[in-house]
C-alpha positions as a Markdown table, in Angstrom:
| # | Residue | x | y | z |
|---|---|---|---|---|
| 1 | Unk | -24.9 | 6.9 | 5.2 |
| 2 | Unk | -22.8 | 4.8 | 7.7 |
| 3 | Unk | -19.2 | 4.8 | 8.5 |
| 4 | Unk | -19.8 | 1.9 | 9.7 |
| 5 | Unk | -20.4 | -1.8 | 8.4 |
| 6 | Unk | -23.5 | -2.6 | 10.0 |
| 7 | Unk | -24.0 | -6.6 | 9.0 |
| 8 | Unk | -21.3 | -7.2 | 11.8 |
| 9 | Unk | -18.2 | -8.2 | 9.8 |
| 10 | Unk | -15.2 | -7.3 | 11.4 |
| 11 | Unk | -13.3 | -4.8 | 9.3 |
| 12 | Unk | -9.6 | -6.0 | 8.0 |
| 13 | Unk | -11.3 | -9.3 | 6.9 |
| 14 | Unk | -9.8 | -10.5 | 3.5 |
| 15 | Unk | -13.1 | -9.6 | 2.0 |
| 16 | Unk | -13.1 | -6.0 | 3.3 |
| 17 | Unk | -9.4 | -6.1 | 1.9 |
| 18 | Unk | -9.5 | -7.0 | -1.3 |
| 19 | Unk | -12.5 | -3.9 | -1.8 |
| 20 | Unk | -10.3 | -1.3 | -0.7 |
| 21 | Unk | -9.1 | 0.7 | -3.5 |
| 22 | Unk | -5.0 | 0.7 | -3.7 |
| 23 | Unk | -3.5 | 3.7 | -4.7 |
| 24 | Unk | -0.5 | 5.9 | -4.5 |
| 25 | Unk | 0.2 | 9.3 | -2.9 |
| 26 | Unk | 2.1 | 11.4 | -4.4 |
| 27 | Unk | 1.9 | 14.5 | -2.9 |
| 28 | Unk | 6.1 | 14.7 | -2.1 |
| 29 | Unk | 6.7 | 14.2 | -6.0 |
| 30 | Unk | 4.4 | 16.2 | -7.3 |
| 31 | Unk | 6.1 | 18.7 | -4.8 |
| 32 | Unk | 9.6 | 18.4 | -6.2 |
| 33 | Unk | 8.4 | 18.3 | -9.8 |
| 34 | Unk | 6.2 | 21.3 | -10.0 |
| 35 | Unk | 7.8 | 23.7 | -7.7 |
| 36 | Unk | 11.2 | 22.6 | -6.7 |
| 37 | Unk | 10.4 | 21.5 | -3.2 |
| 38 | Unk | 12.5 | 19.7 | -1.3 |
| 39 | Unk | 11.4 | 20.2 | 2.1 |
| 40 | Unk | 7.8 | 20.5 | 3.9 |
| 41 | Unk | 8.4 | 24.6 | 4.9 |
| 42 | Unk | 7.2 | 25.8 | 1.9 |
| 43 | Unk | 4.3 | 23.9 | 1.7 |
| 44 | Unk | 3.3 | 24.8 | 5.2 |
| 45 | Unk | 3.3 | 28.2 | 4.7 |
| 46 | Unk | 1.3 | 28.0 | 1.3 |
| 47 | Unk | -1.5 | 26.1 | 3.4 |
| 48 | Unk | -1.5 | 28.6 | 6.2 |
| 49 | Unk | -2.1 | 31.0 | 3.0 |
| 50 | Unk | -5.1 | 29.0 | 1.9 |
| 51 | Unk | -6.5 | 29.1 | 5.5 |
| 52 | Unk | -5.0 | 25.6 | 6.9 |
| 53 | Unk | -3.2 | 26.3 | 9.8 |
| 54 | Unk | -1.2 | 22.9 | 10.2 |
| 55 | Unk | 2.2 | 22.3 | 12.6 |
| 56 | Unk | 5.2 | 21.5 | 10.9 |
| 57 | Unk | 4.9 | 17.7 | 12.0 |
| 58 | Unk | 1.6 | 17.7 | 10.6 |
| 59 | Unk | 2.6 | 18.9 | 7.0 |
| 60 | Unk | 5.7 | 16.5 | 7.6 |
| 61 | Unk | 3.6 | 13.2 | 7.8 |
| 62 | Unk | 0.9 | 14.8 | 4.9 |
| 63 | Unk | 3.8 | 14.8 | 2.8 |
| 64 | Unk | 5.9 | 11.6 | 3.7 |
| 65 | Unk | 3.1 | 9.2 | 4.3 |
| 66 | Unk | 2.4 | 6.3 | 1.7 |
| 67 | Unk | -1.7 | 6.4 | 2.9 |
| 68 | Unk | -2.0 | 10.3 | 4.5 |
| 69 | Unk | -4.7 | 10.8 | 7.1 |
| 70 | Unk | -8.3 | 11.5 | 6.1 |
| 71 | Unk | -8.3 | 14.8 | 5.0 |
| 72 | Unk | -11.5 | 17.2 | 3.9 |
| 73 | Unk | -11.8 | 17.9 | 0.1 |
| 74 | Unk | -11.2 | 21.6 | 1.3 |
| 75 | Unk | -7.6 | 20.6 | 1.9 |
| 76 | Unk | -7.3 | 18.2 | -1.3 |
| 77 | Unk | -8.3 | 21.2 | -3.1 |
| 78 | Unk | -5.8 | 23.5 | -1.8 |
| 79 | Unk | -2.8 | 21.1 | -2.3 |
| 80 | Unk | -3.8 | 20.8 | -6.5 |
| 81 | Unk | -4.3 | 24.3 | -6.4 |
| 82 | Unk | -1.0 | 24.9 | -4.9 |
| 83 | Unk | 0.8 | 22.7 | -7.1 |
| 84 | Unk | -1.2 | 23.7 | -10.3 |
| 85 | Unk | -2.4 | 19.3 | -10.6 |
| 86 | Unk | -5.2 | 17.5 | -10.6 |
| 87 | Unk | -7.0 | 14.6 | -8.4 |
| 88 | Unk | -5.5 | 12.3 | -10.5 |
| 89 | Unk | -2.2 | 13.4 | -10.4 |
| 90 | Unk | -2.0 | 13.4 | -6.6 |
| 91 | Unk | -3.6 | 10.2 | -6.1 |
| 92 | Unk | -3.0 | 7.6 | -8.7 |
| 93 | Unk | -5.0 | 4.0 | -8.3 |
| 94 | Unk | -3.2 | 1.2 | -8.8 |
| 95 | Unk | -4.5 | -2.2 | -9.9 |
| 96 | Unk | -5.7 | -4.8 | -7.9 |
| 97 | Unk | -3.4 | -6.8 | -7.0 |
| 98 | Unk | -4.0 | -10.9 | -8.3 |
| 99 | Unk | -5.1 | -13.2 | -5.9 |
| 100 | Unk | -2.3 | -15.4 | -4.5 |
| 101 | Unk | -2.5 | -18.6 | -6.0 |
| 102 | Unk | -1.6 | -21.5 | -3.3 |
| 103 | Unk | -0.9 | -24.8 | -5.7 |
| 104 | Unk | -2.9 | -27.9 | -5.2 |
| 105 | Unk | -1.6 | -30.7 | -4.7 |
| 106 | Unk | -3.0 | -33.8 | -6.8 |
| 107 | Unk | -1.8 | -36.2 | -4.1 |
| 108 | Unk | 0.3 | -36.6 | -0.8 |
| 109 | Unk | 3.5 | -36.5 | -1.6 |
| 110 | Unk | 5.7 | -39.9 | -0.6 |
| 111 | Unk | 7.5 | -39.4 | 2.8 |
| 112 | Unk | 11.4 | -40.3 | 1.8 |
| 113 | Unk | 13.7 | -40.8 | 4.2 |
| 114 | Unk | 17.3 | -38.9 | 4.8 |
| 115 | Unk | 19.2 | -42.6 | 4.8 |
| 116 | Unk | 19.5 | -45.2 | 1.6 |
| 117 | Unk | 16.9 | -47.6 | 1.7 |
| 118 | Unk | 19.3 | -50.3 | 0.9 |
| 119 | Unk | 22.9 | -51.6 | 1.9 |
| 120 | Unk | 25.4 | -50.4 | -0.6 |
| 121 | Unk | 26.8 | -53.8 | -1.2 |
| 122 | Unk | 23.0 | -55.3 | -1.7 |
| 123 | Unk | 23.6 | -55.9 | -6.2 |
| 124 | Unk | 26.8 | -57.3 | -5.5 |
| 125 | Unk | 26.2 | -60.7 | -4.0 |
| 126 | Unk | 27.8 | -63.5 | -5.9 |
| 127 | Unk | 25.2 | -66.4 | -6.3 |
């Protein structure tokens, strides 16, 4: 398997966009609901019990990141264990977003311009 795209095509591409799955992380509620946690000590210390031995900024950005870093299914596992969840309640997919749609014009639109076309007097001549 490659990491890579090997037909050449740039990732970040609108293509390559619209196939990434959208999801949301929510490892910092899942914290607060199931155990009370309001800051990223405790959960530091329960990793470091599990065998992860992360730094403090570390745990910080696992926690308050919207997309966390890529992570090994070892540590996935340890975070639902530690908070009694499931895959699915730690990362919930979202739906794809429609694509835009830009409105088509039928036909150019008339330039107007900013001044009257005609004299304001023009209707009122007398014979």
């Amino acid at each position: 398997m490659a990491a890579i795209p090997t037909n050449g095509s740039p990732q970040g591409t609108p293509e390559a966009d619209a196939l990434q799955p959208r999801y949301e992380w929510r490892l910092q509620e899942l914290m607060a609901v199931r155990k009370n946690w309001y800051s990223t000590t405790k959960l530091g210390s329960e990793l470091s019990r599990y065998g992860f031995e992360m730094d403090r900024s570390s745990v910080y950005r696992l926690v308050k990141t919207d997309r966390p870093p890529k992570m090994t299914i070892e540590l996935i596992l340890a975070l639902c264990n530690i908070l009694k969840c499931k895959f699915e309640d730690l990362v919930v997919e979202l739906s794809p977003e429609p694509a835009a749609q830009v409105p088509v014009s039928k036909s150019p639109r008339p330039v107007v311009p900013d001044i009257p076309l005609l004299a304001t007097d023009f209707f009122d001549a007398e014979g």
